[in-house]
N, C-alpha and C positions, 0 to 999 in steps of 0.2 A: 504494500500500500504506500504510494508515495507522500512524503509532507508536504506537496506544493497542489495547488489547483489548474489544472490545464483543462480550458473547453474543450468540449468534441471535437469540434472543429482542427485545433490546434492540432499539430504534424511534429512529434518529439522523436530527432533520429537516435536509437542506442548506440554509443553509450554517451548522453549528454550528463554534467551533472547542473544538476539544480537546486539552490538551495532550499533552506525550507521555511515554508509561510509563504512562497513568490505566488502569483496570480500570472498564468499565462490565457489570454484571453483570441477570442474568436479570431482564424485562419494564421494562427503565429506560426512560424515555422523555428525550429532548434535545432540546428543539422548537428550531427553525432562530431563528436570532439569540445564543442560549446563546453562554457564555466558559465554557470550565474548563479551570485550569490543569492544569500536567504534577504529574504523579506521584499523582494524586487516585483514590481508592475511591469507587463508589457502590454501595450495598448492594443488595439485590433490593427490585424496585419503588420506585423512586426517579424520581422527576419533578421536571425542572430548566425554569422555562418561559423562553420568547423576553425576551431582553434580562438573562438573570440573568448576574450575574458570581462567579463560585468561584475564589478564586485557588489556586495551588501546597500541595499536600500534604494537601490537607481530603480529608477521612473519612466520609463522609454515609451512616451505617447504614441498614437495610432501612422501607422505606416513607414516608420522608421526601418532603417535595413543597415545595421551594425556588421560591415564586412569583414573578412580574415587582415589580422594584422591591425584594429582599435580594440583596444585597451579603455576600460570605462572604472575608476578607482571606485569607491563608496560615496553613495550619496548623489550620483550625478543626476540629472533631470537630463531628458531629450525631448523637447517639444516637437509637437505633430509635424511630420514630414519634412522634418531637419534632413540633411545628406551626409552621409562619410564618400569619401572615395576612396580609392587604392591602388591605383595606378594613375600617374599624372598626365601619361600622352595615349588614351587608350584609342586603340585601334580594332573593329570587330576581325579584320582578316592578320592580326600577328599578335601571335599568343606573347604577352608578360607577365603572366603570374611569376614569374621568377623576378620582377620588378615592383611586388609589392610594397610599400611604404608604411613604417609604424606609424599608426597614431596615439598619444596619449592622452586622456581627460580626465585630469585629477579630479580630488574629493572634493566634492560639493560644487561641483561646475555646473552650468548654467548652459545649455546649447537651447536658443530660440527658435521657435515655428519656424518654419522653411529657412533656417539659415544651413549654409554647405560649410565642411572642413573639407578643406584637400590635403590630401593622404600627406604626412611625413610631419606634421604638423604637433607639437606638444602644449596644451592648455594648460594654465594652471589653476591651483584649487581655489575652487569660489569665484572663480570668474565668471564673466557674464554676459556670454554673446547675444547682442538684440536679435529679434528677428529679422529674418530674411539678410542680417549681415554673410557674407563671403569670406570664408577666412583661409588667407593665403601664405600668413606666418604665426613664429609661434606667438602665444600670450599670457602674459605675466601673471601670477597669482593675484586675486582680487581686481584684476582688469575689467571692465569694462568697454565693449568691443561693439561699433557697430557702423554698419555702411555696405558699401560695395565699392572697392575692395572694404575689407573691415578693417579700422582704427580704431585705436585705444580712445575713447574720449570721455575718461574719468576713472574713479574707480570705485567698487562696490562695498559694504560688510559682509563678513560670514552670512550673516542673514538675509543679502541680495537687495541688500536698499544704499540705492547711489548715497556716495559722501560729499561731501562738501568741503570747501579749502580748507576747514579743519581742521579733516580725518576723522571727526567724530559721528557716530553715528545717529540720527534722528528720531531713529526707531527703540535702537536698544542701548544704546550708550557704550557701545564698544569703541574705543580710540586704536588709531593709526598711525604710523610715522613711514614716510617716505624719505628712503635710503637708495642712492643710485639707481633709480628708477624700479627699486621694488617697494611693495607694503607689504608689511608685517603689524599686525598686534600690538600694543605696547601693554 
């Protein structure tokens, strides 16, 4: 008896693991090799491929497609039909999977409704790409990203509420210091 819930619908290839308490919901697909940790949502039509790894408590909304080679830390959200990619010059007639590019999306990251990563790209924790930004380099912990291409234009709390010239938080009263272009905590 498994500890996770999968619709009927859902398509779980063996041997996937999955953690336990996760919700996989109507036409998900889990191709065999897949990691996902415990207590994770996958929205309707969600495609996780062989060898991806999602750690604990990520939120992956409806139609999201998490390819071999992204990396998803704890905590992460994926808004509705955000994009990864995995090859940067893809061509249907010349095979590159031998060209695929990591991606990483630290804890408690933020990827927005239709925004795209392209592949090779390293997010950091608590960031927070808007929607439908483009993101084409990496980005900094607690960033703040958005556009097309995507820029940095501010940066976020643990809690995902913009700062102000501060660094203090509005919401919850966590402070910040900015150090050669990182934030950290104080």
């Amino acid at each position: 008896m498994a500890d996770y819930f999968a619709h009927e619908s859902a398509c779980i290839d063996e041997p996937a693991d999955i953690g336990a308490g996760s919700y996989i919901w109507h036409f998900c697909h889990v191709m065999a090799g897949a990691r996902l940790g415990k207590g994770c949502n996958l929205g309707q039509n969600v495609y996780i491929d062989r060898d991806v790894v999602v750690g604990d408590g990520c939120k992956i909304q409806n139609n999201v497609s998490i390819y071999k080679g992204v990396t998803l830390e704890n905590g992460v959200f994926c808004g509705p039909s955000m994009v990864f990619t995995n090859v940067v010059n893809p061509r249907a007639f010349i095979e590159r999977k031998h060209e695929f590019r990591a991606t990483r999306v630290g804890t408690g990251a933020t990827l927005g409704a239709n925004s795209t990563i392209v592949c090779g790209i390293d997010i950091g924790a608590y960031a927070l790409v808007g929607a439908g930004a483009v993101v084409t380099r990496d980005v900094p912990a607690y960033a703040l990203v958005t556009g097309v291409p995507g820029r940095q234009t501010g940066w976020v709390c643990r809690c995902g509420v913009k700062l102000g010239a501060d660094l203090v938080c509005g919401e919850c009263g966590a402070r910040y210091a900015e150090t050669d272009g990182a934030l950290a905590p104080t």
